[in-house]
C-alpha positions in Angstrom: -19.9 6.8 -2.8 -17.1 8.5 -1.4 -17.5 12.2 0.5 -13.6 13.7 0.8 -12.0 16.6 2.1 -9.7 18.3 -0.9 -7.1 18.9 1.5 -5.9 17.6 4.8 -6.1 19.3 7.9 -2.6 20.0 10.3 -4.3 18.0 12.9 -4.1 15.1 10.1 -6.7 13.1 8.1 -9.3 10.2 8.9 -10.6 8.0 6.4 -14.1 6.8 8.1 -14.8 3.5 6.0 -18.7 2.2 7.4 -21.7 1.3 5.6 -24.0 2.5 8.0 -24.8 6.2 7.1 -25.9 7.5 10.5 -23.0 6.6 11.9 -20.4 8.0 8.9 -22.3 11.5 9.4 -22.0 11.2 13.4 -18.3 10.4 12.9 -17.6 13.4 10.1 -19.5 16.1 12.7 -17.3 14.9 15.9 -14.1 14.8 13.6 -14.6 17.6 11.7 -15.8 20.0 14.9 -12.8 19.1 16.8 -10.4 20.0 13.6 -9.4 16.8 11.6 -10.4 16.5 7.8 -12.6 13.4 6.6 -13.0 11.4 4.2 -16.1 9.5 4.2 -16.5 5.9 2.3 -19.3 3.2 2.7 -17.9 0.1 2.2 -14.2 -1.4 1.7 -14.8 -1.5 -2.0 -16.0 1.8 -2.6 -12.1 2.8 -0.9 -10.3 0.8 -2.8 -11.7 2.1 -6.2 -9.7 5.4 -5.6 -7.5 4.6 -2.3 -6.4 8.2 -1.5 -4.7 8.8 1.9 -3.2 11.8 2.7 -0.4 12.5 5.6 -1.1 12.0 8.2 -4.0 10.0 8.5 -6.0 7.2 10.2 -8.4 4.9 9.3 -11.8 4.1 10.9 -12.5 0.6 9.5 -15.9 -1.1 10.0 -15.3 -4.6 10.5 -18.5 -6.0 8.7 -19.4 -4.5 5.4 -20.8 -5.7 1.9 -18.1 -7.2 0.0 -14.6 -6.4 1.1 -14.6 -7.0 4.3 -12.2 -5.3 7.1 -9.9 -7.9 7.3 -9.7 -8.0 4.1 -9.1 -4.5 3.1 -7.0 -4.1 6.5 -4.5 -6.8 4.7 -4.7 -5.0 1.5 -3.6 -2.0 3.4 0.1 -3.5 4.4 0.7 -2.6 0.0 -2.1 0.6 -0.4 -0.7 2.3 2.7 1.1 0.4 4.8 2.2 3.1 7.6 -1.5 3.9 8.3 -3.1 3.0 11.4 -6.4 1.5 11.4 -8.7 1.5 13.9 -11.7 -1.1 13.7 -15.0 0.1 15.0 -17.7 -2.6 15.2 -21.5 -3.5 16.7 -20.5 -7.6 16.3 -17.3 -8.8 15.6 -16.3 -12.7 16.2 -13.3 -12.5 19.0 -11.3 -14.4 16.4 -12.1 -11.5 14.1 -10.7 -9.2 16.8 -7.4 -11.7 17.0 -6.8 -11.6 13.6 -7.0 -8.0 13.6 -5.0 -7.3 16.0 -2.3 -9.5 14.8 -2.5 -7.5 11.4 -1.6 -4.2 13.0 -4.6 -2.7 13.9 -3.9 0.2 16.3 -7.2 -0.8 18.6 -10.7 -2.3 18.3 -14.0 0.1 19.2 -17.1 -1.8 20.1 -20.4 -0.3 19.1 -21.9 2.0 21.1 -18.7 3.9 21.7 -18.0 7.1 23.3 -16.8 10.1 21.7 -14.3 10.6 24.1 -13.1 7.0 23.9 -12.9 7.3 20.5 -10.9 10.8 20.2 -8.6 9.0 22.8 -7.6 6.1 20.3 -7.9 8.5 16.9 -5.2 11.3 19.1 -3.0 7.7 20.2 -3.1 6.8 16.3 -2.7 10.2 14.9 0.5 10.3 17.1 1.8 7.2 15.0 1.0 8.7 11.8 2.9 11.8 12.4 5.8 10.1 13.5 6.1 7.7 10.8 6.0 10.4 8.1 8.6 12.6 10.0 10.3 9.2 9.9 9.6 8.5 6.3 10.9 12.1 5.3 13.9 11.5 7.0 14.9 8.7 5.4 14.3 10.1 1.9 16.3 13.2 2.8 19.4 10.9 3.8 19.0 8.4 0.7 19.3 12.0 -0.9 22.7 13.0 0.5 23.9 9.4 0.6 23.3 9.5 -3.4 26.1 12.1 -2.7 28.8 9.8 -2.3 31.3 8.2 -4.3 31.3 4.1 -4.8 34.7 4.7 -2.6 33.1 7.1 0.2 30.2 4.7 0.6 32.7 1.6 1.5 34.2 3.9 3.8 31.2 5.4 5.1 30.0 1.3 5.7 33.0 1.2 7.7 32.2 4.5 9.9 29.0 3.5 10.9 30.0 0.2 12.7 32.6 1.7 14.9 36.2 1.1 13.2 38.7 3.5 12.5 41.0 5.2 10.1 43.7 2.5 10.7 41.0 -0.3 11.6 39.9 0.4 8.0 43.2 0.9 6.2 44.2 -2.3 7.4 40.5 -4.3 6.2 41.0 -2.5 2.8 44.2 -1.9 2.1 44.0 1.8 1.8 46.4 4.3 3.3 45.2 5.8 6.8 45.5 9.8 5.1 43.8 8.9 2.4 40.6 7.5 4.5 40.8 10.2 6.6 40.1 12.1 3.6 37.3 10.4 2.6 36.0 10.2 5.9 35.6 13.9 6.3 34.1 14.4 2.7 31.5 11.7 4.4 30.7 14.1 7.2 30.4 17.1 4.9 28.0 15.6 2.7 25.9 14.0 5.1 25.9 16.9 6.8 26.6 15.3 10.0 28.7 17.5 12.8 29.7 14.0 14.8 29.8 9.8 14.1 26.9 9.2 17.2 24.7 11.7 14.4 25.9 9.7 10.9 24.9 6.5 12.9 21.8 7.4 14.4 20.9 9.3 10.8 21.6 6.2 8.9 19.8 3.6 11.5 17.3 0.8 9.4 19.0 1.8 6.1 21.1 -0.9 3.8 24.9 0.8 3.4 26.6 -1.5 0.6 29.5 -2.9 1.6 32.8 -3.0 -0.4 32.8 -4.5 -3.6 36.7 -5.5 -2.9 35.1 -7.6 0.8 32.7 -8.9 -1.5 34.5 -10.1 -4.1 37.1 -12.2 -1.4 34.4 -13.8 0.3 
């Protein structure tokens, strides 16, 4: 049965997924003392009946539990809560255990008996991750926001901006007059709320901008 925290602490949240229950209670005590909040589970299974993650978190994964293993809920993860970092802790893991895990994401691999200090090192390392990807992950829901902003006409133009090309590069792809993309081009700006074209790029870096439906339609 799961043990959780209500609410996450600032420091961030780790899930503690182990079936052995000296060492879940060992784990909370360290976590808990040093600031994080904890969620305790006992096997893979017992997670995956409510999987609640908060942000941010990490996940202590046992590598060897009844039913679900790991790997198995570590997979599993890449749909539940796929920004996560795991962490595998384990007493006897196969190395091609550790491979596989590795390749999968995980963040590291702790052998049983671990330090507490070696294991704060990798749970601070991860923790770092987490935050990052949900300062990235707010980000990008605040610019799919303003992009929702724009016209079907200031998108094309905005797909333009964003690889380099000009008012007249522009006109002359489209066939639109140079003032009147200029115009558009500013409304851009204002409702992206971007002061210079280096900040609209770098804002809307790893997200799809439609192209025109005119380029489209010639190809």
């Amino acid at each position: 049965m799961p043990n959780q925290t209500e609410n996450s602490s600032p420091l961030g949240h780790v899930i503690v997924i182990d079936d052995d229950a000296s060492v879940r209670r060992s784990l909370s005590t360290i976590l808990e003392r040093i600031g994080y909040s904890v969620s305790l589970y006992d096997c893979a299974d017992a997670f995956l009946q409510n999987p609640l993650v908060p942000s941010p978190a990490v996940i202590l994964l046992d590598m060897r539990m009844p039913g679900t293993t790991g790997i198995g809920l570590q997979s599993q993860l890449k749909t539940l809560a796929h920004n996560v970092p795991v962490i595998f802790v384990s007493g006897d893991s196969r190395p091609e255990e550790i491979i596989t895990a590795m390749k999968q994401g995980a963040v590291d691999f702790l052998l049983k008996p671990f330090s507490a200090q070696a294991m704060m090192d990798v749970i601070e390392r991860a923790m770092c991750m987490s935050h990052e990807a949900v300062q990235t992950n707010n980000k990008n829901m605040l610019v799919s926001e303003r992009l929702k902003l724009l016209t079907r006409r200031e998108m094309e133009i905005c797909h333009w901006m964003v690889r380099g090309y000009s008012n007249q590069q522009i006109a002359i792809i489209d066939g639109g007059a140079s003032a009147t993309i200029k115009l558009h081009r500013a409304r851009v700006m204002v409702k992206m709320a971007a002061d210079t074209l280096p900040q609209l790029i770098e804002m809307l870096i790893g997200l799809d901008i439609p192209g025109p439906i005119r380029q489209t339609a010639q190809a």
